[in-house]
C-alpha positions in Angstrom: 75.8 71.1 123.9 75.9 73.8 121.9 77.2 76.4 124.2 80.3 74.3 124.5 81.3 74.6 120.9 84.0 76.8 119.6 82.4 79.3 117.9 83.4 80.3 113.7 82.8 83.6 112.0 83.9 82.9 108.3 85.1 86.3 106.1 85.3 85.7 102.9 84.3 87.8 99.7 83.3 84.9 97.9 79.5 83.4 98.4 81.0 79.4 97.5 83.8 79.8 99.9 81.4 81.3 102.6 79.0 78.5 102.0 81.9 75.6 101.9 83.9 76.7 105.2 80.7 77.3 107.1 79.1 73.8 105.8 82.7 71.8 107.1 82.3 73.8 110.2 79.2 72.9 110.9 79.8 69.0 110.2 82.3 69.3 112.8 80.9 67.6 116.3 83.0 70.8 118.4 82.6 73.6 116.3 79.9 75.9 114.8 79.6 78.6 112.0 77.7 81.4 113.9 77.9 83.6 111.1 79.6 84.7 107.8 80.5 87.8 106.2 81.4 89.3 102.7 84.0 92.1 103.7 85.4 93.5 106.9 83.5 96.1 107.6 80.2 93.5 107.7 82.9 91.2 109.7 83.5 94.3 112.2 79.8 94.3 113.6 79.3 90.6 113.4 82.7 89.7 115.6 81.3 92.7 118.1 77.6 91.2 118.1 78.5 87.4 117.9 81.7 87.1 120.3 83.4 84.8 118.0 86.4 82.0 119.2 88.1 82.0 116.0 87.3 83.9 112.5 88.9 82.7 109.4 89.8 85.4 107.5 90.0 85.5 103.4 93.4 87.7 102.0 91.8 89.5 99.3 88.9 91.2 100.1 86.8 94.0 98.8 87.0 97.7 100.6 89.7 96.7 102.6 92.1 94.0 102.4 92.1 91.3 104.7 95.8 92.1 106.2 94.8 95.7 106.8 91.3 94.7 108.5 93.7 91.7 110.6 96.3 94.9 111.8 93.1 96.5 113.1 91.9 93.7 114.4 95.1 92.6 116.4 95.3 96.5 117.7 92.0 96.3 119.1 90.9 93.2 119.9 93.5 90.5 119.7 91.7 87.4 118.6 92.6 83.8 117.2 92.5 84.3 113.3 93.2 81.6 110.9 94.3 83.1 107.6 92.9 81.7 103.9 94.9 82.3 101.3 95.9 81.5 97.5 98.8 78.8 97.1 101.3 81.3 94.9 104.2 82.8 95.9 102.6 86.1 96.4 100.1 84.4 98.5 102.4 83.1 100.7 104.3 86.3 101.4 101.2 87.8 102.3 100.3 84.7 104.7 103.5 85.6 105.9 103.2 89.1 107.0 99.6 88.2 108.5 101.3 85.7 110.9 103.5 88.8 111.7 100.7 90.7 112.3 99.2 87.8 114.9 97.5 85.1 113.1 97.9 82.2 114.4 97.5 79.5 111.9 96.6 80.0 107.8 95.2 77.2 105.3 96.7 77.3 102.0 93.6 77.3 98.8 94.0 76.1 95.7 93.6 79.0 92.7 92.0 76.7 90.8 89.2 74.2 91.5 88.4 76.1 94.7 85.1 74.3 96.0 87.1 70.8 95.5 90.2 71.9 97.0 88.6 73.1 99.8 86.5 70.0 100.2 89.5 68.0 100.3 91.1 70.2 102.7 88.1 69.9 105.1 90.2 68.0 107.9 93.0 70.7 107.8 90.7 73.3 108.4 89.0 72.0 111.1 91.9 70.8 112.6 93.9 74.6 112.4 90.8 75.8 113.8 90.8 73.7 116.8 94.5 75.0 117.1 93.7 78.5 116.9 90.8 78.2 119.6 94.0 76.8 122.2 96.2 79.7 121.1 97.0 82.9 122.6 96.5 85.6 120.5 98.9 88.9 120.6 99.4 92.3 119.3 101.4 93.0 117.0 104.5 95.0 118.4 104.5 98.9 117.3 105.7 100.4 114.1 109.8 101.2 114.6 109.9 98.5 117.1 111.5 95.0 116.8 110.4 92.6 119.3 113.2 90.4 119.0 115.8 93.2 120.4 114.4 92.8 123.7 117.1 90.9 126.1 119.6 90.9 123.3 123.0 91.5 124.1 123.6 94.8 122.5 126.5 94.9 120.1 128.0 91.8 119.5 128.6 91.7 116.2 131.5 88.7 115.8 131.5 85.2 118.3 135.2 85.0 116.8 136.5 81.2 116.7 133.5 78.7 117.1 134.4 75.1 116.7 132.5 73.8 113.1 131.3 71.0 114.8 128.7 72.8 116.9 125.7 72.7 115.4 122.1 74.4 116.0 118.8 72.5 116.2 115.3 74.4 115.8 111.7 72.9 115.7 108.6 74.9 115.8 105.0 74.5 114.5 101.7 77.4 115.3 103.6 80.9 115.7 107.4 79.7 114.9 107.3 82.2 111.8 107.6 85.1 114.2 109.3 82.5 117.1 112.2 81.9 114.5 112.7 85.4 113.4 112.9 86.6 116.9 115.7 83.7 117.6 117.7 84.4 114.9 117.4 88.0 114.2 120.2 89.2 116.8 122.4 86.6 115.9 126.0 87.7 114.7 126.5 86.5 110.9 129.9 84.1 112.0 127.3 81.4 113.5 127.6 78.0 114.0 125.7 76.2 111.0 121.7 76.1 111.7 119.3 73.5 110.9 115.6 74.5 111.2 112.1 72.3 110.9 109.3 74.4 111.2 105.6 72.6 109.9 104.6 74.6 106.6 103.6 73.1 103.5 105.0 73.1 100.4 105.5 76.9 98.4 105.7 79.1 101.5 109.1 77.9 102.9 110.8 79.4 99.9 109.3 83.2 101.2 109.6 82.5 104.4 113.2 81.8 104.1 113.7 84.9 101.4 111.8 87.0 104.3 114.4 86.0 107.4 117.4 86.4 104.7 116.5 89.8 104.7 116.2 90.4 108.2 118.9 88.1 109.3 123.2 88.9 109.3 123.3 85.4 109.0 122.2 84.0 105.8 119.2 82.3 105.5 118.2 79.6 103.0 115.8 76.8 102.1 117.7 73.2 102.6 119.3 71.7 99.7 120.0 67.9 99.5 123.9 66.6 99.7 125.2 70.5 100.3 127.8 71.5 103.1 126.2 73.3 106.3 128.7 76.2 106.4 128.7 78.9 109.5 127.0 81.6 109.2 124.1 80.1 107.7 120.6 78.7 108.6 119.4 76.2 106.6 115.3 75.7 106.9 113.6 72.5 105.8 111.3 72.9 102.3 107.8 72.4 102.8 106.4 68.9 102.4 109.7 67.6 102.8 111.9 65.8 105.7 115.0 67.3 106.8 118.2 65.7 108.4 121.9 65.8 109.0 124.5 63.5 108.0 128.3 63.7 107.4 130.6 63.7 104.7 133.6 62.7 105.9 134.8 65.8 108.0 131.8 67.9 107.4 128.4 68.2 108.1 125.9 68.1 105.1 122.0 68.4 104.7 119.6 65.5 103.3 116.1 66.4 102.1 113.6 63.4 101.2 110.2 62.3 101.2 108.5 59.8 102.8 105.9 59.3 105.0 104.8 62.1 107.6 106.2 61.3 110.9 104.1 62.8 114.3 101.5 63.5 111.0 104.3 66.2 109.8 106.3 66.8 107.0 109.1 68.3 107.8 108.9 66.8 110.9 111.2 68.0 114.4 111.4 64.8 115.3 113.7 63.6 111.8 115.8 66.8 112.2 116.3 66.1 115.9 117.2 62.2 115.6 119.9 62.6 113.3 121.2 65.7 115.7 121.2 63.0 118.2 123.1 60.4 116.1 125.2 62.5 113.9 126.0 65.5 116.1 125.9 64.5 119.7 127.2 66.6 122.7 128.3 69.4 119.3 124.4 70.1 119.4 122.3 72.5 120.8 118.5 71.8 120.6 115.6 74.7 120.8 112.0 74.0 120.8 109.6 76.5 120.0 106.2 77.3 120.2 103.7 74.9 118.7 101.1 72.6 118.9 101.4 68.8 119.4 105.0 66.7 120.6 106.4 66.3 117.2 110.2 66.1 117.9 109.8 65.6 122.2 110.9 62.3 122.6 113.8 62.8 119.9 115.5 65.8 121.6 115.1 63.8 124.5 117.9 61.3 122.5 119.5 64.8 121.6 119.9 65.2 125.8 120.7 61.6 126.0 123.5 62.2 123.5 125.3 65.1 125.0 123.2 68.1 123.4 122.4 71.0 125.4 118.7 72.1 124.8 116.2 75.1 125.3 112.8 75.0 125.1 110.5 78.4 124.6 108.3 79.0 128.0 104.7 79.0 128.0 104.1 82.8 128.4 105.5 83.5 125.6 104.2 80.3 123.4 101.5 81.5 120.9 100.6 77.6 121.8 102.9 75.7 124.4 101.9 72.2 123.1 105.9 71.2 121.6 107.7 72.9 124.5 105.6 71.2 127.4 105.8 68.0 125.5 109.8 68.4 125.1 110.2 69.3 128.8 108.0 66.7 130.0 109.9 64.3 128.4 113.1 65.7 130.6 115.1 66.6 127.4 115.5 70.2 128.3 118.3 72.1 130.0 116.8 75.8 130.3 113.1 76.9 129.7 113.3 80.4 128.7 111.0 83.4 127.3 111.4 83.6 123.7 113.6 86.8 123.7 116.1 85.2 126.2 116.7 82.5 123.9 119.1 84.4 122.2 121.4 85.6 124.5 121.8 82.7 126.1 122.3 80.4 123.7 124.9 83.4 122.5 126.6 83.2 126.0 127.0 79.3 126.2 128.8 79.2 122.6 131.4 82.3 124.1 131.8 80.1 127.2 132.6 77.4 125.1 135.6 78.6 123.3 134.1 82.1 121.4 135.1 85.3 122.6 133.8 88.5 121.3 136.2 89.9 118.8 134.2 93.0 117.5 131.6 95.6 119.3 129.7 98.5 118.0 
């Protein structure tokens, strides 16, 4: 039945892309296109009138741009909101500040050969819509305050001597952009080594590493193949490409590939998390954050079996708690936490485990 459907509202300035989205809505057997518009403040009435599920929301738009209309949006009337923007670097640090404004999912279009690209990137669309219809929409947090500070041990600025065989595990999927940044944000800049896998295609892992460098006192960088994992750094896998840890004699390096995509993901959690389980063992700590599907479950379940100590982000503070139930179903986790405890206590495991605090504000 119709009523049963998960209702579209496509904003776009351009007629094509109006026309394409709402036609591979519509062929969709649970969702329909109840409407279109050509700017936001035509979008404005039609979300009040039509009482969408999900809108899908262009960048660039005419009279005001999409991010500012998606602030204003969030403020008001948080909703799920599936981003649509151009595949260039600018592009994706503007995707990237819409997820931190509370959009929950984005599809990346092609600058050229739009109306193919987006045919071709039908299943996708559908697919993030159906994702964004599950997920729990939230405001943004207000200007001057950081949402990862909450719950943070204030002042530690130095864990002091931390073994360089403990290593950091992170998986995420919908809403880890602002999961990760919230994890590592308070974290002191002498770190155990961190290796991330969060699902994002190619050409937006490169901002989206630049953006938490910037943010970070640890440094933050895109994997490269064969280097060293040093401290003090986080290491995130490139888009459309798998991530894992190996050794090197003594040390721990990083190995980027191809391949096929594993759980229907590249990167995928679930390489990352193997090789923590048969590289690293018990010098591993696994977090799973929010996202949809199990990709990486049943291998931090190995990371468990292995001697790893794991956390897993609770589901009130999941944007969607698919990979988190998933991981804890599967008995690999140690402590379910909110996303700001996550943090702290990860921070007070590694001091109890040889660290001590060596300098304080």
């Amino acid at each position: 039945m119709a009523t049963s459907k998960t209702r579209v509202v496509v904003v776009d300035d351009s007629a094509l892309v109006r026309s394409l989205l709402a036609e591979l809505i519509n062929r969709e057997p649970d969702m329909c296109c109840v409407g279109t518009a050509n700017d936001p403040f035509a979008a404005r009435e039609m979300i009040r009138e039509l009482n969408p599920d999900v809108i899908t929301l262009d960048v660039e738009m005419p009279r005001m741009d999409g991010l500012e209309f998606l602030s204003r949006l969030m403020r008001l009337r948080p909703m799920p909101v599936v981003m649509v923007s151009t595949l260039t670097q600018q592009g994706a640090e503007v995707t990237l500040k819409a997820l931190e404004l509370g959009a929950v999912e984005f599809v990346a279009k092609p600058r050229i050969g739009v109306a193919n690209g987006i045919k071709e990137l039908a299943g996708q669309i559908a697919e993030k819509i159906r994702v964004a219809k599950l997920a729990r929409p939230r405001r943004p947090p207000a200007l001057g305050v950081s949402a990862a500070g909450s719950g943070v041990p204030p002042g530690i600025t130095s864990l002091g001597r931390m073994s360089t065989e403990k290593l950091i595990f992170i998986g995420a999927s919908t809403g880890g952009t602002e999961a990760i940044r919230q994890v590592l944000q308070p974290l002191p800049a002498d770190m155990p080594a961190i290796a991330m896998a969060q699902h994002m295609p190619a050409g937006f892992t490169t901002s989206f590493a630049a953006r938490l460098n910037g943010l970070c006192r640890i440094t933050v960088k895109e994997a490269v193949d064969r280097e060293r994992l040093l401290p003090g750094h986080a290491y995130l896998a490139p888009g459309g490409m798998h991530f894992w840890v190996d050794r090197d004699g003594a040390n721990y390096i990083a190995r980027v590939g191809g391949g096929e995509p594993v759980n229907r993901h590249k990167p995928s959690v679930e390489v990352l998390f193997r090789s923590a389980a048969q590289v690293v063992g018990p010098n591993a700590f696994g977090i799973m954050l929010t996202g949809m599907g199990g990709d990486g479950a049943k291998a931090m379940r190995e990371m468990r079996d292995a001697g790893s100590y794991n956390y897993a982000q609770d589901e009130a503070s999941c944007v969607v708690f698919g990979m988190p139930r998933e991981a804890i179903a599967a008995d690999a986790v140690h402590d379910v936490l909110a996303l700001h405890q996550i943090a702290p206590a990860l921070l007070a495991r590694l001091q109890k485990l040889g660290g001590r605090v060596l300098n304080r504000i």
